[in-house]
Structures are given as C-alpha cells and as structure tokens.
C-alpha positions in Angstrom: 83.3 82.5 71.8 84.1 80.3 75.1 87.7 80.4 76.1 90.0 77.8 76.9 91.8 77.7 80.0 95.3 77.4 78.1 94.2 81.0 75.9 94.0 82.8 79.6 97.3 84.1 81.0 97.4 84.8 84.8 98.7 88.1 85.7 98.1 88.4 89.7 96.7 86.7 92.9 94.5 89.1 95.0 96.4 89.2 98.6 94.5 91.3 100.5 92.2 94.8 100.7 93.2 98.2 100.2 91.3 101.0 101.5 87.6 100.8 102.4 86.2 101.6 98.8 86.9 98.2 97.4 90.5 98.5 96.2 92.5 94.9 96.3 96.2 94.9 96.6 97.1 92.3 93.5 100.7 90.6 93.7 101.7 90.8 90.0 103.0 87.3 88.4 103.4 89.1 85.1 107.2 90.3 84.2 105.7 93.7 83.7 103.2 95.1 86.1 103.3 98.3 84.6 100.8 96.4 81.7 98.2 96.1 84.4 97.1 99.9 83.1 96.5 98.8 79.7 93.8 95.9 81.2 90.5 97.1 80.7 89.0 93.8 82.3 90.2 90.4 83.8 88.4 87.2 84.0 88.7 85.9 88.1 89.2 82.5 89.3 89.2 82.0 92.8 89.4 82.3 95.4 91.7 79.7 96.4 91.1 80.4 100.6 87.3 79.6 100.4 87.1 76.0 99.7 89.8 75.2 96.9 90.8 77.0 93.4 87.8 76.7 91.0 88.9 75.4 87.4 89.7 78.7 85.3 86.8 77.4 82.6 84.1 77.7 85.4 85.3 80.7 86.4 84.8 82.8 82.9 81.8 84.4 84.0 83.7 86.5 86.5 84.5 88.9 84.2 85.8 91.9 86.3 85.9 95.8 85.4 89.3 97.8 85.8 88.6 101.5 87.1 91.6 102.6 88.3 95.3 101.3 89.1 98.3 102.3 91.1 101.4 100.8 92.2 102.8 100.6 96.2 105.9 99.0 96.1 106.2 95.4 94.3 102.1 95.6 94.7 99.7 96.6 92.0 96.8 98.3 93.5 93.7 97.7 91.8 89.8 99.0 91.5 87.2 96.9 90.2 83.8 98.6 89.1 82.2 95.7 90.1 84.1 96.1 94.0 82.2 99.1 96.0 83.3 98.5 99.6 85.9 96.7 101.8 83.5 93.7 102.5 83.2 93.1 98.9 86.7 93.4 98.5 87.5 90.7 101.5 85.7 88.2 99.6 88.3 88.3 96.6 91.3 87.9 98.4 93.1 85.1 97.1 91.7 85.0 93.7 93.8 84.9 90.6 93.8 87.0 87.8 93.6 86.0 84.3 93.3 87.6 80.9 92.7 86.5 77.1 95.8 85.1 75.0 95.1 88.0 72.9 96.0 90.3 75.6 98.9 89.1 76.5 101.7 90.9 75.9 103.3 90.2 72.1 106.2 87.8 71.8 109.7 88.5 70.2 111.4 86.2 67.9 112.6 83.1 69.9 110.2 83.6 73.0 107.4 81.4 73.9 104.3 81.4 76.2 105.4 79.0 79.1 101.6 77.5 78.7 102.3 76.3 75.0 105.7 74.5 76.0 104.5 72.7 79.4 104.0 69.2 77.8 106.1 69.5 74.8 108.5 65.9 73.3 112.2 66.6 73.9 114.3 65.2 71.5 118.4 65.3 71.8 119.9 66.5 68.6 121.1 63.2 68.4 118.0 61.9 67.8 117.3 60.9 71.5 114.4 61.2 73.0 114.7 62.6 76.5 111.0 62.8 77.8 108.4 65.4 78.3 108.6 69.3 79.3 107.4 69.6 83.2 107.9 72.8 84.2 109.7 76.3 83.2 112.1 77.6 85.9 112.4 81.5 85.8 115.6 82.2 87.7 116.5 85.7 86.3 119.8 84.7 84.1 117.7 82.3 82.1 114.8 80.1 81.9 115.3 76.4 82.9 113.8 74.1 81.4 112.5 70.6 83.5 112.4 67.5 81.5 110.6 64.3 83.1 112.2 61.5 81.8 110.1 58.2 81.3 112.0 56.6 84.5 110.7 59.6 86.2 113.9 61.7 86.6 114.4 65.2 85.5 116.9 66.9 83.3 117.6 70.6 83.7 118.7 72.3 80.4 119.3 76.1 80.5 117.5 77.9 78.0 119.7 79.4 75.9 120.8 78.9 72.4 123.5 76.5 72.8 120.9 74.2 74.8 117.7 74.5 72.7 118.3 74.3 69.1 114.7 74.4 68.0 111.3 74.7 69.1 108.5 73.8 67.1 104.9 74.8 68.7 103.0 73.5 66.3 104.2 70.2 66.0 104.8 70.5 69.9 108.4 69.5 69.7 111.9 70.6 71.0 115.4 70.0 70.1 117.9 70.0 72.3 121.9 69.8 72.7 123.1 68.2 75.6 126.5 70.0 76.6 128.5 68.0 78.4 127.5 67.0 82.5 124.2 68.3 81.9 122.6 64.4 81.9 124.1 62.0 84.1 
C-alpha cells in the first residue's frame, strides 16, 4: 500500500554526524523524543542542503533501519543499519524524518493531528464564516490557531475550549467563539 504524504508524521531533521560509525545527530520535532526508541524504521526525505527538499511521496523508498538510539542533550542520537561510516552519514544531513500515521503516537479525546486541521472552514458560532485554517502555532501555554481570512488577513484564536467549540475532522469543519478583541 503507497502512502500519502498527509499519513507520514515528521519526527526529526538530520543536523549533522555523530561519530565515525555512521551515527546522525537528529533534532527531534516530535513533543516526545523519548518515542524515537519505539521506531523500528523511518521513511527519509531529504536532504534539503543538496539541491532543494524532495516531495515526501518520492521519497518513500528511503525507508531507513533504526539500530540503536541515545539522547545528548535536546539531540536524539541515532544509527541507521543502512549508515556504516561517517561519509555515509554526511550525506544525510539535513534530511527529515518521517514515519506512518499509524505510528504516530495515539491521540486523547479533544486532540488532533496538526496535518488533518491545516486547511479546515472556520465558522463563528454565530454562523460566520471566518476563512480557512493556515497554520497551528505551538507556543507552550496553548496552541494558536491562524485563520486566513478571504481578504487575506489572519485571526488568531487560542486553542482552548472557550475558543473552539467543535471540531469536526470528517466533515473538515471548525466552530469557533469569538471572545471579545479577538477580531478587529
């Protein structure tokens, strides 16, 4: 079964080498780098230095082997099977990381894969429509969410349960309360 780029997570960018055996130092954009033990194998895309970031569907045939991980400060320190010597190594650096949707770690009740929302109607609970979901903002209190308006504009709503009412995946749809100042 061929994957689609929005069923592959990405859980690092390859910064640099790490030894002379073939280890990469990975910077982890996954909340929990700790998961990085659990991966038996990530698909590569990359990388971006040599000529521009390949599409992630061209890419699925760089399937690479986990043999070992360790962690060195805010780095994940990884050793592909496929990765015998420093050289080899080199040539990955600035790849990214990617693995199946059914990897990924499981969701709680009210949580969503950013990939599913990016794109999504908002609607006021008015019955409003505000414009399209851009972008997710991770600032460490809460999400933000980024809605383009049709006149281009944006509109930052926090993501928390005052703000978003309801969020419908399927029907690719969410429901929002605008608290007052949030829209000019």
């Amino acid at each position: 079964m061929e994957e689609k780029a929005e069923d592959l997570f990405r859980v690092g960018c390859i910064t640099t080498t790490h030894g002379v055996r073939g280890e990469v130092k990975v910077y982890p954009t996954t909340e929990e780098p700790q998961r990085f033990k659990k991966y038996k194998e990530v698909f590569l895309a990359g990388p971006a230095g040599k000529g521009g970031q390949q599409d992630i569907r061209e890419c699925m045939h760089k399937c690479m082997h986990i043999e070992s991980v360790k962690f060195f400060k805010q780095m994940v320190i990884v050793k592909f099977k496929e990765c015998t010597s420093m050289e080899e190594a080199e040539r990955l650096r600035g790849a990214e990381l990617y693995v199946p949707r059914e990897k990924a770690v499981p969701l709680k009740e009210n949580e969503y894969y950013i990939s599913d929302l990016i794109g999504m109607q908002v609607e006021s609970d008015e019955g409003v429509m505000l414009g399209m979901l851009d972008d997710v903002m991770q600032t460490g209190a809460n999400d933000v969410y980024v809605v383009k308006q049709p006149d281009g504009r944006e509109i930052l709503l926090p993501a928390i349960k005052e703000c978003i009412r309801l969020v419908d995946v399927k029907a690719r749809h969410i429901t929002v309360h605008l608290m007052p100042g949030l829209v000019e």
